[in-house]
C-alpha positions as CSV (number, residue, x, y, z in Angstrom):
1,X,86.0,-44.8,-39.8
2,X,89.4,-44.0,-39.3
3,X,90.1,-43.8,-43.0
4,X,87.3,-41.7,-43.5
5,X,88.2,-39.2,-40.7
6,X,91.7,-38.7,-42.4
7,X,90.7,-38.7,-45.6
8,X,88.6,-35.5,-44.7
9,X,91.5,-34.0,-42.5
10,X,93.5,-34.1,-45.5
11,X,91.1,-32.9,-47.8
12,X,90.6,-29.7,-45.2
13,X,94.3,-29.2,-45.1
14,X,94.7,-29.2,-49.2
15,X,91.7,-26.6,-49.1
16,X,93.4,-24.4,-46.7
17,X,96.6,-24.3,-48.1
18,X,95.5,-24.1,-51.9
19,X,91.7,-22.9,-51.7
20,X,90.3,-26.0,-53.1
21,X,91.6,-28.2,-56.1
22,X,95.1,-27.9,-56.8
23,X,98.0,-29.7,-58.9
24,X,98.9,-30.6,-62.8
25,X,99.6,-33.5,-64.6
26,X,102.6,-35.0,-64.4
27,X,104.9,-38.1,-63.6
28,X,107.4,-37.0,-61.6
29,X,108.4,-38.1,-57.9
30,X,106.3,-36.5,-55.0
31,X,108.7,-33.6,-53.8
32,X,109.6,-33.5,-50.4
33,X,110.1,-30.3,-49.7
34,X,107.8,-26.6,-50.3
35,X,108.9,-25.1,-53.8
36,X,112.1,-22.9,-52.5
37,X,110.1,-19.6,-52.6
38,X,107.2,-20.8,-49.2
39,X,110.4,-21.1,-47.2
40,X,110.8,-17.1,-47.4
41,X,110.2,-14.9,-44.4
42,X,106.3,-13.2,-44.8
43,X,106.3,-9.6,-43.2
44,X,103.3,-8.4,-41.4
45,X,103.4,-5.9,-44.7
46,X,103.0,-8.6,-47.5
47,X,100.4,-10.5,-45.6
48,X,98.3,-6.6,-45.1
49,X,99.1,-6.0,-49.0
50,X,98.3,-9.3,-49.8
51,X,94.9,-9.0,-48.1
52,X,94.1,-5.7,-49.7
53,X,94.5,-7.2,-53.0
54,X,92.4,-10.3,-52.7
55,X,89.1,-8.6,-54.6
56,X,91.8,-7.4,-57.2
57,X,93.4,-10.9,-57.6
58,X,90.2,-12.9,-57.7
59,X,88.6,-11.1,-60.7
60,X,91.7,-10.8,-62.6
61,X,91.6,-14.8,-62.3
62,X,87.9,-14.6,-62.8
63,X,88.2,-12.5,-66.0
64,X,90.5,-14.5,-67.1
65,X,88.4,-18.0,-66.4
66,X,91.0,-19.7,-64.3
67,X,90.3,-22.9,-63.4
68,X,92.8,-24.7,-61.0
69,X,94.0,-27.9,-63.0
70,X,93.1,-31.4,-61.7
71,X,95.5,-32.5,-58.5
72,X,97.9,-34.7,-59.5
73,X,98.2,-37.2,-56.7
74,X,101.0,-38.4,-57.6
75,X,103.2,-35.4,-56.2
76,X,101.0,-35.4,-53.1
77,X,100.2,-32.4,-51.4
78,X,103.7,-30.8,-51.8
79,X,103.9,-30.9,-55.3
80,X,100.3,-29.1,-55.7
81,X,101.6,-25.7,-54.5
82,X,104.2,-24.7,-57.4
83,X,101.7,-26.0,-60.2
84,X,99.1,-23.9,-58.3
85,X,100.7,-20.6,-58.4
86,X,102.4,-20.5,-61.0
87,X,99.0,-21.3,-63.0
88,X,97.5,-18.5,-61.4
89,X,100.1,-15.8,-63.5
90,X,96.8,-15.3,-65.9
91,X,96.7,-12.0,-68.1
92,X,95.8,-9.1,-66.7
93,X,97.1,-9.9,-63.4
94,X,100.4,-7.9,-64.1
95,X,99.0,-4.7,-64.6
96,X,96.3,-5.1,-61.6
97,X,99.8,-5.8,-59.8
98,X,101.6,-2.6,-60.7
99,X,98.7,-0.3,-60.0
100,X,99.6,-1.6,-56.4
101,X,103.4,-1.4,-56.8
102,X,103.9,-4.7,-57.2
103,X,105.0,-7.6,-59.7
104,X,104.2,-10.7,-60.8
105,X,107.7,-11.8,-58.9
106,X,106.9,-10.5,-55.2
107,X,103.2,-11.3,-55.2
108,X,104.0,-14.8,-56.7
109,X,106.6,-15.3,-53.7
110,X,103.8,-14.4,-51.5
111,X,101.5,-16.5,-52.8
112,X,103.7,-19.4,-51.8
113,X,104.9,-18.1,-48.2
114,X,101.3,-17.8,-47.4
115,X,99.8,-20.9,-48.8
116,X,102.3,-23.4,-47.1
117,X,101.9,-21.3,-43.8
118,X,98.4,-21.5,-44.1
119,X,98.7,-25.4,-44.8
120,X,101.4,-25.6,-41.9
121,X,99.1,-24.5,-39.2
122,X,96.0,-26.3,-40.7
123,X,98.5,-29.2,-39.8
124,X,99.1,-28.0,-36.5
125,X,95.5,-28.2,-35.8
126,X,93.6,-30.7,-37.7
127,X,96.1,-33.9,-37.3
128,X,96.4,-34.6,-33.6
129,X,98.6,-36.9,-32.0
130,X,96.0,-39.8,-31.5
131,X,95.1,-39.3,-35.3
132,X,98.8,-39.8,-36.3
133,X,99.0,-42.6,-33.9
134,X,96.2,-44.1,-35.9
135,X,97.1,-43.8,-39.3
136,X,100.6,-44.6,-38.9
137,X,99.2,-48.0,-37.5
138,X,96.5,-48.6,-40.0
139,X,97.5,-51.0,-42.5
140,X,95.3,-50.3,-45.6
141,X,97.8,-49.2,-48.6
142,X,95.5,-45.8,-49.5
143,X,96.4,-44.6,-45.5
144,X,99.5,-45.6,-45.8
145,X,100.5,-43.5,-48.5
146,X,97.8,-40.6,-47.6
147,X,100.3,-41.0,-44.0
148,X,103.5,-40.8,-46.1
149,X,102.6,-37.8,-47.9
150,X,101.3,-36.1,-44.4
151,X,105.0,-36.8,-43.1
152,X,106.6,-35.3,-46.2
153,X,104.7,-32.4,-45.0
154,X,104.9,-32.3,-41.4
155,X,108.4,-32.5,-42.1
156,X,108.6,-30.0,-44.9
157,X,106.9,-27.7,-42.3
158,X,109.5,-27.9,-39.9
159,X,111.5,-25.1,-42.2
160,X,108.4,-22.8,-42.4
161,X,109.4,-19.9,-40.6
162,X,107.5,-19.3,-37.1
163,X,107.0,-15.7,-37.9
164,X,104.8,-17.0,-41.2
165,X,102.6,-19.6,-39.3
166,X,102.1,-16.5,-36.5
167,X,101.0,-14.1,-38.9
168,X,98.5,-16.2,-41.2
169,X,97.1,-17.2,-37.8
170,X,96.7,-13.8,-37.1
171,X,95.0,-12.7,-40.3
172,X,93.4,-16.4,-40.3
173,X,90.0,-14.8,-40.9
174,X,91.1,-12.1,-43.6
175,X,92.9,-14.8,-45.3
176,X,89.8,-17.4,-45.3
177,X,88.9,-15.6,-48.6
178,X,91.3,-17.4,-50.6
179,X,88.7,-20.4,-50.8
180,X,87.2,-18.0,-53.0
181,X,89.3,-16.8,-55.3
182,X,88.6,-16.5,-59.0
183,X,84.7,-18.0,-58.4
């Protein structure tokens, strides 16, 4: 049971922060921090912008067929974000940006500032003390690991600015939309 409860606590807070399946191939190390760019300050501005643009953004990656690539567990939940993004750059998406006033560059920073918020505060509220307590004492090797990733995370989070967490709670609603991007 206690597996299974984590196991779908994690799953929510990948879905949150990402907006469903996330990740590439590869066989690197699991990073243990945010790509450099989700440590950025988000202004009340970006996340308003970024809101606006949502419709634009999801059938630019719908025209373009995005799919998000297979998660690669192997870089745990931090490594899904820059593989993510950056696989969301699809054609089109440039111009849609500039008829905004925008680029490819600040939207993409965006992207990440409000996706590790947004996986910061799912955090905050899904994991609980008594859950922690209980996977950190649960033995099996699969919690174990799922339990060293969520520390990589909580820990990451730490350097999330407060201001980002505030606002995406703020605009928690608004932003719920990125579940459905590109679909």
């Amino acid at each position: 049971m206690r597996a299974a409860t984590f196991l779908a606590v994690f799953a929510v807070l990948v879905g949150a922060a990402c907006g469903g399946k996330n990740g590439s191939p590869g066989k690197s190390a699991a990073p243990t921090k945010f790509p450099a760019a989700a440590y950025g300050t988000l202004t009340e501005a970006e996340v308003t912008q970024f809101i606006k643009f949502l419709p634009t953004f999801s059938a630019a990656l719908k025209a373009a067929s995005w799919k998000p690539a297979p998660p690669d567990t192997s870089k745990g939940t931090l490594g899904a974000l820059a593989p993510l993004v950056e696989g969301m750059n699809v054609p089109g998406l440039k111009d849609s940006l500039k008829a905004i006033g925008s680029n490819w560059g600040t939207f993409r920073a965006t992207l990440y500032k409000i996706f590790a918020a947004r996986a910061v505060v799912r955090i905050a509220k899904d994991i609980t003390p008594d859950l922690e307590s209980k996977m950190q004492q649960d033995s099996a090797p699969f919690i174990q690991k799922k339990y060293a990733d969520y520390l990589l995370v909580k820990n990451a989070a730490q350097e999330i600015p407060d201001t980002n967490k505030e606002l995406v709670k703020k605009y928690e609603v608004e932003l719920d939309a990125i579940r459905g991007i590109g679909h």
